[in-house]
DOKOLDO-880622 format. One record per residue (C-alpha): residue number from 1; x, y, z. Coordinates in nm, 2 decimals. Layout:
DOKOLDO-880622
   i     px     py     pz
 NUM      X      Y      Z
...
end
This chain:
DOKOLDO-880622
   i     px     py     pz
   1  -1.96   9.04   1.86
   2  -1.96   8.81   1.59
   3  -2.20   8.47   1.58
   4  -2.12   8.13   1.68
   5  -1.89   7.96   1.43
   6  -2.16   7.66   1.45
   7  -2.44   7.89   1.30
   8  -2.16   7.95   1.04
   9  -2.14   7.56   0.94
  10  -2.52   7.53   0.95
  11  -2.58   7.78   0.71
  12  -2.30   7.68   0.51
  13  -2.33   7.30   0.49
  14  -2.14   7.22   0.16
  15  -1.86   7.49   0.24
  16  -1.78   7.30   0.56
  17  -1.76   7.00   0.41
  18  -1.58   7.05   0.09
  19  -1.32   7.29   0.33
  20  -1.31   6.95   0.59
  21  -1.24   6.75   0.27
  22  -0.96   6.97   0.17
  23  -0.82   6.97   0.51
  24  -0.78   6.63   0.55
  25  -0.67   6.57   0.19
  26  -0.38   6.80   0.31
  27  -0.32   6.63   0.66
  28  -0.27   6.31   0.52
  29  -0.05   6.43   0.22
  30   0.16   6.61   0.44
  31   0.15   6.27   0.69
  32   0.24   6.02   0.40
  33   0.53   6.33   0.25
  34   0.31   6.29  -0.08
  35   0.45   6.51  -0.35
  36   0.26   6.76  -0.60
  37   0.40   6.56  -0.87
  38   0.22   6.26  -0.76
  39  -0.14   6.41  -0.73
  40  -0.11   6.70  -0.92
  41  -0.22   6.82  -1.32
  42   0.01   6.86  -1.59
  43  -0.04   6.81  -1.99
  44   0.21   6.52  -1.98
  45   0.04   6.33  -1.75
  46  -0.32   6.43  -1.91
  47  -0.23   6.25  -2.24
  48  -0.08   5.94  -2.08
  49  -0.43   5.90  -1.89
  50  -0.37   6.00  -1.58
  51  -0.73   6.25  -1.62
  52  -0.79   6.15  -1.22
  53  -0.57   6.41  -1.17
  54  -0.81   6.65  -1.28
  55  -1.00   6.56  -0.95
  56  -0.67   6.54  -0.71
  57  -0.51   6.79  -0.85
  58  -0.80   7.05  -0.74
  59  -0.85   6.88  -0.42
  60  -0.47   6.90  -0.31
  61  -0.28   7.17  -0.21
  62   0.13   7.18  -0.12
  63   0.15   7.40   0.20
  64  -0.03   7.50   0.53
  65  -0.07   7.86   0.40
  66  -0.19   7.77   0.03
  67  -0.46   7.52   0.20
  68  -0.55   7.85   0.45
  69  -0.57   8.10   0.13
  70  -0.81   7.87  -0.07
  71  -0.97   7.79   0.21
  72  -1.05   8.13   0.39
  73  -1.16   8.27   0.08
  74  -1.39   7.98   0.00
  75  -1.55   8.01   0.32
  76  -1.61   8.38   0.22
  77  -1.78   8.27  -0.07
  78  -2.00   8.02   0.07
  79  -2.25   8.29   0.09
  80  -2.37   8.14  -0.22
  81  -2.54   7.87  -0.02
  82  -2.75   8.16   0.16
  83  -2.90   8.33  -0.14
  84  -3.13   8.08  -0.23
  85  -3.41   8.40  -0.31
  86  -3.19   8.48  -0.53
  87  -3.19   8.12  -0.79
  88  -2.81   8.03  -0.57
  89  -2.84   7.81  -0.23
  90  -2.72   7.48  -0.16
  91  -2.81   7.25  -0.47
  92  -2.69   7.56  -0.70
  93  -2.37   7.57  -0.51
  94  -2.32   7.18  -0.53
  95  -2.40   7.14  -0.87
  96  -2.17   7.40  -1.00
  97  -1.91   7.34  -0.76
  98  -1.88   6.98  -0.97
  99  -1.90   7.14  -1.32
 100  -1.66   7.42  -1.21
 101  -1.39   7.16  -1.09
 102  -1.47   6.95  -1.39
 103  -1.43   7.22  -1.64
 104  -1.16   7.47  -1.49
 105  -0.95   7.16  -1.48
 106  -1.05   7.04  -1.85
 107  -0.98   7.41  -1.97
 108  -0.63   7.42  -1.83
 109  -0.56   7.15  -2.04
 110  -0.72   7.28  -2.35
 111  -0.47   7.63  -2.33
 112  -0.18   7.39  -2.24
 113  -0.22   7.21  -2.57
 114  -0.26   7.56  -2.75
 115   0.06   7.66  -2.58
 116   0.22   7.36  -2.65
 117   0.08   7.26  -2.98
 118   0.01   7.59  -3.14
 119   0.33   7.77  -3.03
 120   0.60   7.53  -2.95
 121   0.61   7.66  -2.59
 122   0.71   7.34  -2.43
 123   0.78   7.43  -2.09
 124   0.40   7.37  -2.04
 125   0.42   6.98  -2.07
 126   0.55   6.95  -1.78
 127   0.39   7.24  -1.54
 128   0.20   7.07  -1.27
 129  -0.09   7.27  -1.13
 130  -0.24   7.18  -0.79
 131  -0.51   7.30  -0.54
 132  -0.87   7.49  -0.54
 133  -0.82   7.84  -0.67
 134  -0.97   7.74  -1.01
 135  -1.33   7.67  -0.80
 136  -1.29   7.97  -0.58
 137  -1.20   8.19  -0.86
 138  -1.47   8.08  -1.06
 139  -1.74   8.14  -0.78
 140  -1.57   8.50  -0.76
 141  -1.71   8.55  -1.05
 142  -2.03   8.44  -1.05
 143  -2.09   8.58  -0.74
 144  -1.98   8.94  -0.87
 145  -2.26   8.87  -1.14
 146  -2.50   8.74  -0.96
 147  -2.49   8.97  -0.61
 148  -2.23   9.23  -0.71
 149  -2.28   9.43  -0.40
 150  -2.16   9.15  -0.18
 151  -1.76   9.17  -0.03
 152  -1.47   8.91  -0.02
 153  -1.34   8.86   0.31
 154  -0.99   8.69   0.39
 155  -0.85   8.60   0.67
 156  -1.10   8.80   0.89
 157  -0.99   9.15   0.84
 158  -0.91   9.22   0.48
 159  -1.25   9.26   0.25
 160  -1.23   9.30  -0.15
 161  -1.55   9.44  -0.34
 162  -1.68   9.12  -0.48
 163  -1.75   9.28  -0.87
 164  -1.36   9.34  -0.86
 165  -1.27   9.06  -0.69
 166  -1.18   8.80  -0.97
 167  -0.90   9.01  -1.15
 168  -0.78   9.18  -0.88
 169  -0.74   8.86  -0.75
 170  -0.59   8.69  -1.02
 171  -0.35   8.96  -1.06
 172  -0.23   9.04  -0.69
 173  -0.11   8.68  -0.64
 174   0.05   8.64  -0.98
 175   0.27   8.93  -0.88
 176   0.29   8.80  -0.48
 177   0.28   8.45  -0.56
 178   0.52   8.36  -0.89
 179   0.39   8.00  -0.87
 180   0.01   8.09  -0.89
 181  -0.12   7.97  -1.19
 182  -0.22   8.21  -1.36
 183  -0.37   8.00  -1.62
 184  -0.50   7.80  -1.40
 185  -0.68   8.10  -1.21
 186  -0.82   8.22  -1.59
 187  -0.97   7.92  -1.63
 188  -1.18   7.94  -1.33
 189  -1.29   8.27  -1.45
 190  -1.37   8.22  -1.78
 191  -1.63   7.88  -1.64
 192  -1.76   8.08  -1.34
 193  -1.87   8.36  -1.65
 194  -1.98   8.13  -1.88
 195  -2.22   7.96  -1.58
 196  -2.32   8.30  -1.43
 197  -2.43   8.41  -1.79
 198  -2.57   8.14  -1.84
 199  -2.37   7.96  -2.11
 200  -2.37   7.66  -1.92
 201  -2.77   7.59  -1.74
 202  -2.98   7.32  -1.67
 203  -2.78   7.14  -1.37
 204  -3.04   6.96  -1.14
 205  -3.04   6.67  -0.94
 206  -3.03   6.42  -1.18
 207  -2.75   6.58  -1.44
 208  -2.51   6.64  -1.09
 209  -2.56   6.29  -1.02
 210  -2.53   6.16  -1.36
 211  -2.21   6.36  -1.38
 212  -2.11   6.24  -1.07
 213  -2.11   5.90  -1.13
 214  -1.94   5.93  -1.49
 215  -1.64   6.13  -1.30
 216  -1.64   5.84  -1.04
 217  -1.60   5.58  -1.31
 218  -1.37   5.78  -1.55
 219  -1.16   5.83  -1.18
 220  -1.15   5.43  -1.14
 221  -1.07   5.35  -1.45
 222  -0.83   5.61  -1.54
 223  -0.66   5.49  -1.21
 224  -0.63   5.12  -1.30
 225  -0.55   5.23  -1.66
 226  -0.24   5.44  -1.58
 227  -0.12   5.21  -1.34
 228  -0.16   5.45  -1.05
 229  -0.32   5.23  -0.84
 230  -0.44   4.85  -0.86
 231  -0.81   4.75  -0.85
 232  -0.81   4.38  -0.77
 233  -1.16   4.40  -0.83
 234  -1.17   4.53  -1.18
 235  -0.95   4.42  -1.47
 236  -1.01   4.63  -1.82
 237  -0.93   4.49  -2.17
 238  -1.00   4.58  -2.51
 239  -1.30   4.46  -2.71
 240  -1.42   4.53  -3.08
 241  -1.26   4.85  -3.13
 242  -0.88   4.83  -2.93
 243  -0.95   5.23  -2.91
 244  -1.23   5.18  -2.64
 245  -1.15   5.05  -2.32
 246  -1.38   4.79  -2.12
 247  -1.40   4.75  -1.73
 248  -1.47   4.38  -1.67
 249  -1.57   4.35  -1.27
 250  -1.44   4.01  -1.18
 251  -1.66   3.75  -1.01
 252  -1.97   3.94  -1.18
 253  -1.86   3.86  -1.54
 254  -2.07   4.21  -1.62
 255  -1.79   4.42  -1.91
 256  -1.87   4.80  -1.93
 257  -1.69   4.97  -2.29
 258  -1.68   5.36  -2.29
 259  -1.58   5.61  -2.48
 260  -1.21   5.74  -2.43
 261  -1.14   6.07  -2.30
 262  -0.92   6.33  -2.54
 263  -0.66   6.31  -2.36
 264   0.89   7.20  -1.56
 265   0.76   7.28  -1.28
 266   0.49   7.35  -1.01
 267   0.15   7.60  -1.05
 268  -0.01   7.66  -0.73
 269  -0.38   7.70  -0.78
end
């Protein structure tokens, strides 16, 4: 007989959360009929501003049985948090969980622009890519690294060898599921091996809050700035260089500039 599902959530704090976040991201998508297109990542929207989408976009998923996929085999994966002896546990998995979503999403962009730029496939401007796969396939990887002997479960009964994991993966749902990105899914792989190798080190405390608050800001602004949503509170204008926009928080008379970010279908990620 298997344990409590409570002892489950205890010793996978940041899993239960980030699946409870995901869940009722999806409930209340599905109550207000929000579409992909208008939370999901495509190149076209990337260079008119919209880079908030890099943060919806991986948070969001279209249907019940995409939410249940993601989320069963990142509840599998939160393992992570529970190998602490091994240099993983909870501040390892937060940390990375942030850069992963960050760059996965960043990276998808980058091969768009290839594609797009590089060899005149257009059809890429417009693919709009939505949901979690590119975190869970990127801990797929570092966990086959990291603790190779360890197994993927889904949905309770079916279990994948961990080391193969990641490609059989990325493979078995771009022949089940046509939709899956499969860029998308590569990009999580290629981040979770460049963190599990090591490429990308130094995350602590400070850097994942750091990181945080400059996605927060770059969220708000980008929001205002595209038109997506209306902060009454904020109003941004140019100053010295019209390249560089300024946040201006009204009734504190306190302007912020920063540096701008580089800026037909549905992916399912």
């Amino acid at each position: 007989m298997g344990r409590p599902l409570f002892y489950e959530i205890v010793e996978k704090p940041a899993t239960s959360c980030i699946i409870g976040i995901c869940s009722a991201i999806w409930f209340y998508i599905q109550k207000r009929n929000i579409g992909y297109s208008h939370v999901g990542l495509s190149y076209e929207n990337a260079i008119e501003g919209h880079h908030w989408r890099i943060i919806t976009s991986a948070f969001s998923h279209i249907s019940a049985i995409h939410l249940v996929f993601n989320m069963s085999a990142l509840w599998s994966l939160g393992v992570v948090e529970q190998l602490g002896h091994i240099g993983l546990g909870v501040a390892y998995y937060l940390h990375h969980t942030l850069v992963l979503a960050v760059l996965s999403g960043a990276l998808v962009l980058g091969m768009y622009h290839l594609l797009i730029q590089r060899f005149k496939i257009v059809y890429f401007r417009r693919v709009t890519a939505v949901g979690y796969s590119c975190v869970v396939f990127g801990w797929m990887t570092i966990l086959a690294v990291k603790q190779p002997s360890s197994k993927l479960d889904l949905f309770g009964f079916l279990s994948l060898p961990i080391s193969f994991a990641p490609f059989e993966s990325l493979i078995f749902t771009s022949i089940i599921v046509p939709q899956a990105s499969f860029l998308g899914h590569l990009s999580g792989i290629v981040v979770g091996y460049a963190i599990a190798w090591g490429l990308i080190h130094g995350m602590n405390n400070y850097w994942a809050i750091s990181m945080l608050g400059w996605i927060v800001v770059v969220f708000v602004v980008s929001l205002k700035r595209s038109g997506a949503y209306d902060f009454k509170f904020l109003e941004i204008e140019s100053v010295t260089d019209p390249s560089l926009p300024s946040v201006r928080f009204l009734g504190s008379g306190r302007t912020l500039q920063m540096s701008s970010l580089p800026v037909e279908g549905v992916e399912i990620v």
